[in-house]
SERO-390402 format. One record per atom (N, C-alpha, C, O): x, y negated, z; residue number from 1; atom name; residue in three letters. Coordinates in pm, whole numbers, plus 32768, in hexadecimal, padded with zeros to 4 digits. Atoms other than C-alpha are relative to their C-alpha. Example, Ala and Ser with C-alpha at 12.3 -4.5 7.8 and 13.67 -1.06 7.14 Angstrom:
<sites>
((8059,8077,8000),1,'N','ala')
((84CE,81C2,830C),1,'CA','ala')
((805A,7F88,8000),1,'C','ala')
((80C2,7F8A,8042),1,'O','ala')
((7FAE,8077,7FFA),2,'N','ser')
((8557,806A,82CA),2,'CA','ser')
((7FB3,7F93,8049),2,'C','ser')
((7FE6,7F24,805A),2,'O','ser')
</sites>
This chain:
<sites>
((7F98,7FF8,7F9B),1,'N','unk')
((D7BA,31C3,891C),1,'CA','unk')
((7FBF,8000,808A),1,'C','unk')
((7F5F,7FB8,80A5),1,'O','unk')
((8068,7FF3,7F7C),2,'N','unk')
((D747,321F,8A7C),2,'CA','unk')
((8025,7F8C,806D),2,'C','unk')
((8094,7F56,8064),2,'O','unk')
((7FD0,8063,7FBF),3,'N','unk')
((D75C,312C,8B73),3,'CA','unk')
((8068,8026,808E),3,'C','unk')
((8073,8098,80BB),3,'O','unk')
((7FCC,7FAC,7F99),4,'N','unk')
((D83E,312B,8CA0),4,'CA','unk')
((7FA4,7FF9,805D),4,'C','unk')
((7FC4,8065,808F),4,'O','unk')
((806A,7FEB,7F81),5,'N','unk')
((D730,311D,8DB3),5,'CA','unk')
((7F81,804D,7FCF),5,'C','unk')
((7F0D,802C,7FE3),5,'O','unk')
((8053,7F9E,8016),6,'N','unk')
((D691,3248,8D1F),6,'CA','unk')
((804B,8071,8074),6,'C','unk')
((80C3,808B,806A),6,'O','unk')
((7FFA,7F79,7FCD),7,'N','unk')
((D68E,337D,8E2F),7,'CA','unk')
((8054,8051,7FBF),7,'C','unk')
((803D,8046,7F46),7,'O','unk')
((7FCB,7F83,8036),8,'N','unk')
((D788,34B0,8DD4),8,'CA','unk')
((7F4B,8057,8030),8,'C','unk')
((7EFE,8069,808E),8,'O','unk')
((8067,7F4E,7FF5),9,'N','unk')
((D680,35D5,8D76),9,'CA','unk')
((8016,8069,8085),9,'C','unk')
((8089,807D,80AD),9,'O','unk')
((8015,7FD1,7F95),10,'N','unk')
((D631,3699,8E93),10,'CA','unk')
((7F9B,807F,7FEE),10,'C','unk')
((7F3B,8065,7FA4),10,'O','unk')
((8051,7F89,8037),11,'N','unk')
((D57E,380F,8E7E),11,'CA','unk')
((7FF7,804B,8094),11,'C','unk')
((8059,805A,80DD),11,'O','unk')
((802C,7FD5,7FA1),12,'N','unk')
((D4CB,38AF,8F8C),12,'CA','unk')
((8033,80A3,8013),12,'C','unk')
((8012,80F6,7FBE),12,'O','unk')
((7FE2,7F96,7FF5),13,'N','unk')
((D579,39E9,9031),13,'CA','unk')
((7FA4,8045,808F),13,'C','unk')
((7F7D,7FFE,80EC),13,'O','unk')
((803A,7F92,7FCA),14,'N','unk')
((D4D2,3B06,90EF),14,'CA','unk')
((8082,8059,804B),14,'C','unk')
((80BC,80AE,8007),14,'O','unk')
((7FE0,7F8D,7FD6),15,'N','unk')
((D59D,3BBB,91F4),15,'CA','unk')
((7FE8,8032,807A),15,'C','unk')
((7FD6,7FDF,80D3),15,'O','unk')
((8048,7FA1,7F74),16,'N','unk')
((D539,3CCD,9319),16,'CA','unk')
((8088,801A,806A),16,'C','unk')
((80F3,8056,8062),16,'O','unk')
((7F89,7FC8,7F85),17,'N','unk')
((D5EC,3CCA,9468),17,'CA','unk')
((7FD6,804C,805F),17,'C','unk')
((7F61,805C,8080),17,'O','unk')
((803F,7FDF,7F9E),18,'N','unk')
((D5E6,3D6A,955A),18,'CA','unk')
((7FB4,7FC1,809C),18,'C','unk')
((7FEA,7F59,80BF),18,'O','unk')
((8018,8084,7FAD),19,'N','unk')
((D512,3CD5,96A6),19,'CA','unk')
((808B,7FE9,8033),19,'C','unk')
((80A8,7F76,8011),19,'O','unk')
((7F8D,804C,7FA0),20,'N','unk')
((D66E,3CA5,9775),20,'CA','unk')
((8053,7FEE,7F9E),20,'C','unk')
((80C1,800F,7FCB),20,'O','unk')
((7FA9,8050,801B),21,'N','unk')
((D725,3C1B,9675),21,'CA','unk')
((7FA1,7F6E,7FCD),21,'C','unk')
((7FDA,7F01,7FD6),21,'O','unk')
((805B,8053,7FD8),22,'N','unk')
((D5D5,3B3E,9634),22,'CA','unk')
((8014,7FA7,808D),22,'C','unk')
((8034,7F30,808D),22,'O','unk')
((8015,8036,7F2E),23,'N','unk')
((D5C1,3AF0,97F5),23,'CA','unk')
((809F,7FC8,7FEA),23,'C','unk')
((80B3,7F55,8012),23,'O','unk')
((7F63,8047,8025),24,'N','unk')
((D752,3AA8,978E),24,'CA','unk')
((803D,7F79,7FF8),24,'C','unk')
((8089,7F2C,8033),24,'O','unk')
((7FD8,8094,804E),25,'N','unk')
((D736,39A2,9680),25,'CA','unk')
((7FA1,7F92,8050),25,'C','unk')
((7FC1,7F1C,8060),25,'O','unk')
((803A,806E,7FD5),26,'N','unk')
((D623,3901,9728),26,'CA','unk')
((8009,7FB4,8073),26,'C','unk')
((7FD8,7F45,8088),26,'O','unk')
((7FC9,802F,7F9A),27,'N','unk')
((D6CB,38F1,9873),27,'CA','unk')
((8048,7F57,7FDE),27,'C','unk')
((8028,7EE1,7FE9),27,'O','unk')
((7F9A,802B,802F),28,'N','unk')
((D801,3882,97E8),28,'CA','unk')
((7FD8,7F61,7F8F),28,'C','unk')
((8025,7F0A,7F66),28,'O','unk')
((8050,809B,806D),29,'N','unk')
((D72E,3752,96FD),29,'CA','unk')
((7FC9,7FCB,8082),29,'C','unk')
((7FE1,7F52,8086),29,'O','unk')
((802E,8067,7FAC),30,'N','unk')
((D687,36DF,983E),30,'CA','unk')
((80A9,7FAE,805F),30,'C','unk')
((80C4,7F37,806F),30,'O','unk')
((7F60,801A,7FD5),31,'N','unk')
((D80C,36D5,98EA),31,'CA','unk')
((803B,7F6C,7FA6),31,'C','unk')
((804D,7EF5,7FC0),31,'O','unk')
((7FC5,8077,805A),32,'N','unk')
((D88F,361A,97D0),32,'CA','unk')
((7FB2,7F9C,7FCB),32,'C','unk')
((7FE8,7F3E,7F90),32,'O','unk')
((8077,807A,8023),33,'N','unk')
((D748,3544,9787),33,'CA','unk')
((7FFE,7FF4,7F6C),33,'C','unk')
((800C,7F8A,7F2F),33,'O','unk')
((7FE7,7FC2,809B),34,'N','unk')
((D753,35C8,9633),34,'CA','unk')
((7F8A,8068,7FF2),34,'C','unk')
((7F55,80B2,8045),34,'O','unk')
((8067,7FA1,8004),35,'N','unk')
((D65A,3673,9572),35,'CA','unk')
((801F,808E,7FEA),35,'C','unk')
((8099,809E,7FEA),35,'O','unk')
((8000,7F70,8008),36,'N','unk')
((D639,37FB,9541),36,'CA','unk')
((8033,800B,7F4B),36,'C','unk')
((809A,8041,7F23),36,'O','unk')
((7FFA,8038,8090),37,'N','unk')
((D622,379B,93BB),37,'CA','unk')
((80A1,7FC5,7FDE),37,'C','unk')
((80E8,7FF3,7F85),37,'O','unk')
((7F58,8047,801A),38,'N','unk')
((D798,369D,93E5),38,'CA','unk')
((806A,8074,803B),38,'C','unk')
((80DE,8063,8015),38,'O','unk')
((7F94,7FC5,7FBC),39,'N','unk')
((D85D,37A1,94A5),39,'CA','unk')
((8013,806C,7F7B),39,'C','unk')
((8088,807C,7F57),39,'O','unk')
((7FE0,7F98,8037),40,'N','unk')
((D80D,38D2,938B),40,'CA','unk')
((8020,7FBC,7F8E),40,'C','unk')
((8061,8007,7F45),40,'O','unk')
((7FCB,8063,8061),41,'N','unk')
((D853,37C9,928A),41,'CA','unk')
((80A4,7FE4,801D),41,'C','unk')
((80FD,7FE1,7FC8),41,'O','unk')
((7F4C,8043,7FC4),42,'N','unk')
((D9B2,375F,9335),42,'CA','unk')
((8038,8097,7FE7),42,'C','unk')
((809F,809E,7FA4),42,'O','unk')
((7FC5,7F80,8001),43,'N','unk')
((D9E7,38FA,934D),43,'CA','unk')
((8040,800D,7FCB),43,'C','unk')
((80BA,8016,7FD4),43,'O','unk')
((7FEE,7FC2,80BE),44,'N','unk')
((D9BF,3950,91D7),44,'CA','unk')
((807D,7FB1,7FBC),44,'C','unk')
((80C8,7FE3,7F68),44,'O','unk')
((7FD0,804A,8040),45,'N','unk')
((DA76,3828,918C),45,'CA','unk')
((80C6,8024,8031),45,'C','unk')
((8125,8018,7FE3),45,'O','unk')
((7F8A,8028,7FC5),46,'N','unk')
((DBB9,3847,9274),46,'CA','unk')
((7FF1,80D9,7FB9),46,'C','unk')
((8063,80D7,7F8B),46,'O','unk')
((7FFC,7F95,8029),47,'N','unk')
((DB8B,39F2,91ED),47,'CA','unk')
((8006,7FEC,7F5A),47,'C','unk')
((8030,8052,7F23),47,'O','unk')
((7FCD,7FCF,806E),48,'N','unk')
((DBAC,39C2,9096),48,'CA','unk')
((8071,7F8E,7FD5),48,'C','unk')
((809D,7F9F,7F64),48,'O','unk')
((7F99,8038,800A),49,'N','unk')
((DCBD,38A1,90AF),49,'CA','unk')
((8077,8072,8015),49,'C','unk')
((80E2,8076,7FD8),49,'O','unk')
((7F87,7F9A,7FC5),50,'N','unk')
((DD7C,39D9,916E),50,'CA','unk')
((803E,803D,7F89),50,'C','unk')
((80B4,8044,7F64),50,'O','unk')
((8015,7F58,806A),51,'N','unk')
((DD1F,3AF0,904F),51,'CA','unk')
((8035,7F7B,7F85),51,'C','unk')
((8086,7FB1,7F3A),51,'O','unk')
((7FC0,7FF5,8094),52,'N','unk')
((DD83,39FE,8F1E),52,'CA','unk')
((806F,7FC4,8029),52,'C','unk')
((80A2,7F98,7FC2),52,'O','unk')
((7F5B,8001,7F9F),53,'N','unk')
((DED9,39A7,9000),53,'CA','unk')
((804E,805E,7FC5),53,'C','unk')
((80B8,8050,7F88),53,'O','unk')
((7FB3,7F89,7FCD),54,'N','unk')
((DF1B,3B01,901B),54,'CA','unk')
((7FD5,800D,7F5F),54,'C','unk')
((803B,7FFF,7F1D),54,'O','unk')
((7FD0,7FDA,8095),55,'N','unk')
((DEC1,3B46,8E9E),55,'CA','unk')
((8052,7FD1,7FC5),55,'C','unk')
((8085,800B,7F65),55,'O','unk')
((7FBC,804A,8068),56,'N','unk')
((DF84,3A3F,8E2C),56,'CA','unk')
((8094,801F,8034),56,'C','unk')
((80F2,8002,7FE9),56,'O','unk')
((7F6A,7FDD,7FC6),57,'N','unk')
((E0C7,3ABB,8F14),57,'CA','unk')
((800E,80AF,7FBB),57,'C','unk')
((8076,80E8,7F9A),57,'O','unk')
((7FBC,7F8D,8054),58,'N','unk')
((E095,3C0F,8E76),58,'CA','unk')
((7FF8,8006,7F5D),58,'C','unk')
((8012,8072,7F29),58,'O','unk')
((7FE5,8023,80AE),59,'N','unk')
((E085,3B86,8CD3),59,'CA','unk')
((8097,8006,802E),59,'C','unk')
((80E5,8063,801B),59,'O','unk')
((7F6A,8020,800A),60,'N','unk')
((E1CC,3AEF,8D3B),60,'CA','unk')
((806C,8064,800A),60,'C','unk')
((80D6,8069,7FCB),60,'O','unk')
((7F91,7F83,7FFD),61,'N','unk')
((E266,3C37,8DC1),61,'CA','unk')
((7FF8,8048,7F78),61,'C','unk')
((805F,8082,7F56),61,'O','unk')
((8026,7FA6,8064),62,'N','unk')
((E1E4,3CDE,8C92),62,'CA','unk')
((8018,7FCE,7F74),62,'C','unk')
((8028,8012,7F0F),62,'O','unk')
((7F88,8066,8063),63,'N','unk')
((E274,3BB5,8BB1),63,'CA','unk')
((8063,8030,8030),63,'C','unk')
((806F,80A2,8004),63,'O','unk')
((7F81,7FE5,7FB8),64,'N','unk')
((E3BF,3BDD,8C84),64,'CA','unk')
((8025,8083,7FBA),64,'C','unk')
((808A,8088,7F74),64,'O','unk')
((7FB2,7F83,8038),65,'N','unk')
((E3E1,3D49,8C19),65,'CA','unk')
((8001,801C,7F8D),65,'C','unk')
((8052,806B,7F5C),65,'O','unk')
((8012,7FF8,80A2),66,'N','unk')
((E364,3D24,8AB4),66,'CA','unk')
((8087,7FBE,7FF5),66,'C','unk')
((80DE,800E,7FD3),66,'O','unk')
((7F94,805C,8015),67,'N','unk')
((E47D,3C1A,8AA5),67,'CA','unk')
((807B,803B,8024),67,'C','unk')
((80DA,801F,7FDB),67,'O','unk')
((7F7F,7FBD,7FEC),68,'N','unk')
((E593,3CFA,8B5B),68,'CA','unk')
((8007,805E,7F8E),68,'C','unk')
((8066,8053,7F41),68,'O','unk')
((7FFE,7F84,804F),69,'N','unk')
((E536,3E3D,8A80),69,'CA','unk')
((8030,7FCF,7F66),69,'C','unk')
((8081,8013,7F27),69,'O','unk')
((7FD6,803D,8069),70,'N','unk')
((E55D,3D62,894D),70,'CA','unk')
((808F,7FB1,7FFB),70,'C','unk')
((80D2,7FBE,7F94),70,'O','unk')
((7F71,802A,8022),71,'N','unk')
((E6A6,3CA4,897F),71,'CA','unk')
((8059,8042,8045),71,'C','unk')
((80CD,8036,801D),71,'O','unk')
((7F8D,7FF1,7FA3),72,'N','unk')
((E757,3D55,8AA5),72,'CA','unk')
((8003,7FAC,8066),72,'C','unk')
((8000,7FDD,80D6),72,'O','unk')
((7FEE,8046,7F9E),73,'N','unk')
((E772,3C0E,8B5C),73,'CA','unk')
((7FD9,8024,8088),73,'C','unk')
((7F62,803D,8097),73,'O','unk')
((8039,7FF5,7F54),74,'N','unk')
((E774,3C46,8D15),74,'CA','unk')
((80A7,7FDA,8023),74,'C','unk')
((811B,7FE7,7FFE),74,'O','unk')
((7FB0,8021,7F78),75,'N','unk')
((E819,3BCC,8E1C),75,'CA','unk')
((8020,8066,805F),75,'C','unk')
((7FB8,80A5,8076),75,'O','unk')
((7FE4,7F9A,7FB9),76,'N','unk')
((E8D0,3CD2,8F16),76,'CA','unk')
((7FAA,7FC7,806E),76,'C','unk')
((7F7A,7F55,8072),76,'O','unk')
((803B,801F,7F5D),77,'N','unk')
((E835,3CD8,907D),77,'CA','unk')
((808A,7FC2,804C),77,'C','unk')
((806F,7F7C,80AE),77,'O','unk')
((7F88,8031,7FD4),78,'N','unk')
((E99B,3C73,90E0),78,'CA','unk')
((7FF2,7F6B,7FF0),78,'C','unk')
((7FBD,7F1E,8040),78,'O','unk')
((806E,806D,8024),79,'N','unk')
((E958,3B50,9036),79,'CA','unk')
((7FC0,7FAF,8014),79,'C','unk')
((7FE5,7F3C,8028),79,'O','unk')
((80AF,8040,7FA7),80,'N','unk')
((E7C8,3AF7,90A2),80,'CA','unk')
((8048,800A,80A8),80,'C','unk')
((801A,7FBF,80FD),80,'O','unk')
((8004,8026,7F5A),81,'N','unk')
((E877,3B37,9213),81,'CA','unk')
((806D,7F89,7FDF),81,'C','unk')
((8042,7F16,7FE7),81,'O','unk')
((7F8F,80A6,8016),82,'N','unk')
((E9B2,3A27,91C3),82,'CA','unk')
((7FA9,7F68,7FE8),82,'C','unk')
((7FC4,7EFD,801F),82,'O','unk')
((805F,807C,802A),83,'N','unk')
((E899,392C,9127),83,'CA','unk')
((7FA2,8003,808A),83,'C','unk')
((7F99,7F8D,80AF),83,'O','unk')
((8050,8014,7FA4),84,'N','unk')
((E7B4,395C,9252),84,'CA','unk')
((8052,7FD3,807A),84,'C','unk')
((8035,7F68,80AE),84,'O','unk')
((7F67,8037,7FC7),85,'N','unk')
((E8F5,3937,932D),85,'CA','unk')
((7FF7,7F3F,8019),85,'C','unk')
((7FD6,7EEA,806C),85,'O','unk')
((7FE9,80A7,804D),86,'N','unk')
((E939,37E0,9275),86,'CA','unk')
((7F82,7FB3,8019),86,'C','unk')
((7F8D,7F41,8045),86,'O','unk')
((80A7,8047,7FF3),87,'N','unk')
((E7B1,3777,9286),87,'CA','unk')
((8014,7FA0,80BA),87,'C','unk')
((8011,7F2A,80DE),87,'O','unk')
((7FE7,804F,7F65),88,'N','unk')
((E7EF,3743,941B),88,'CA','unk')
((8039,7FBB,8018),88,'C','unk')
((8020,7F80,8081),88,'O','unk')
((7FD7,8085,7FEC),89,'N','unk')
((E8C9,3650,93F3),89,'CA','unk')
((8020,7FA1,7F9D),89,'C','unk')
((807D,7F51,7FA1),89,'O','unk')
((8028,8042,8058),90,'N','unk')
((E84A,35C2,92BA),90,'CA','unk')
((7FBE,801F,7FA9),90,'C','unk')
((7FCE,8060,7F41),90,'O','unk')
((8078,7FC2,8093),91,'N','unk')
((E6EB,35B3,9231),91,'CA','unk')
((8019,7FF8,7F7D),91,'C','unk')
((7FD2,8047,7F3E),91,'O','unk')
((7FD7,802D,8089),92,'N','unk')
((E768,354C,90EE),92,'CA','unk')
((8064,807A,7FC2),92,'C','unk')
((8070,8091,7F49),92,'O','unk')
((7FD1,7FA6,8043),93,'N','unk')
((E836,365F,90CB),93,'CA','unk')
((8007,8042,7F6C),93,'C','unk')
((7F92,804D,7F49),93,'O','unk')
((8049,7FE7,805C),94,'N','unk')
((E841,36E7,8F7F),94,'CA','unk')
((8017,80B8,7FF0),94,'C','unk')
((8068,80FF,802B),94,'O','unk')
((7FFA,7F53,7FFC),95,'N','unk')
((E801,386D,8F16),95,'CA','unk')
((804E,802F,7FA9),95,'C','unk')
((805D,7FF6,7F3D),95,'O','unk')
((7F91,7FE1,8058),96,'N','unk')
((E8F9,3922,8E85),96,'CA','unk')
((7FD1,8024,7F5A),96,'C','unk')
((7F5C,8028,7F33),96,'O','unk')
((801F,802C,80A4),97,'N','unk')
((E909,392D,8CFB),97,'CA','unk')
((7FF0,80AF,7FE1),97,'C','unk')
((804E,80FC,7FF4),97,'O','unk')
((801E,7F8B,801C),98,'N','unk')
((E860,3A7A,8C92),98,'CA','unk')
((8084,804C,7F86),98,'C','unk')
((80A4,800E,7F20),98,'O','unk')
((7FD5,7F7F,8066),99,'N','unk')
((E935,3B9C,8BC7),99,'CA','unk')
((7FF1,8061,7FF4),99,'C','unk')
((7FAC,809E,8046),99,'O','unk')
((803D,7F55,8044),100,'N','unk')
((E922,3CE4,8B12),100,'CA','unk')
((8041,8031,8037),100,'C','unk')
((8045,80AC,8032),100,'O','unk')
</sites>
C-alpha cells in the first residue's frame, strides 16, 4: 500500500517557444514572483480544467439528444422562457414536467 507522503509521479516535458513568448513568461514570473516553471504549470492546469468542462458540457448535449430521439420527451421554448421568467423571482423554481 503506498504511503500518503509519497510524491504524485511526475514526467519530464519538453516544449519549444518562441523567444517573446519565452521574454513573456519570464517577465510575467519575475512580476508575480513566481517561477517560469509555476506559471506554465498553473496554465496547463487551469487549460485542461476548461477542455474537460467543455467535453463534459458537450457528452451531456449528446446524452440530451440520445434521450429526446428515444422517448420524445422536450420542453417547448414557451415553456424554458415561462420557467426562466419564474427563476427571477424564485431560485427554487421548478422546470416544467417534460412531454411528447
Amino acid at each position: 500500500m503506498p504511503s500518503t507522503l509519497e510524491k504524485p509521479r511526475t514526467a519530464t516535458v519538453t516544449i519549444k517557444l518562441d523567444a517573446s513568448y519565452r521574454d513573456r513568461l519570464k517577465s510575467l514570473a519575475i512580476t508575480k514572483k513566481r517561477t517560469s516553471h509555476y506559471l506554465v504549470k498553473e496554465a496547463i492546469e487551469r487549460y485542461l480544467k476548461a477542455e474537460e468542462a467543455q467535453q463534459a458540457i458537450l457528452q451531456s448535449v449528446d446524452d440530451s439528444v440520445a434521450l429526446f430521439e428515444a422517448t420524445g420527451l422536450h420542453i417547448t421554448l414557451d415553456e424554458f422562457i415561462g420557467w426562466t421568467e419564474a427563476v427571477k423571482l424564485d431560485r427554487n423554481a421548478q422546470l416544467p414536467v417534460c412531454h411528447t
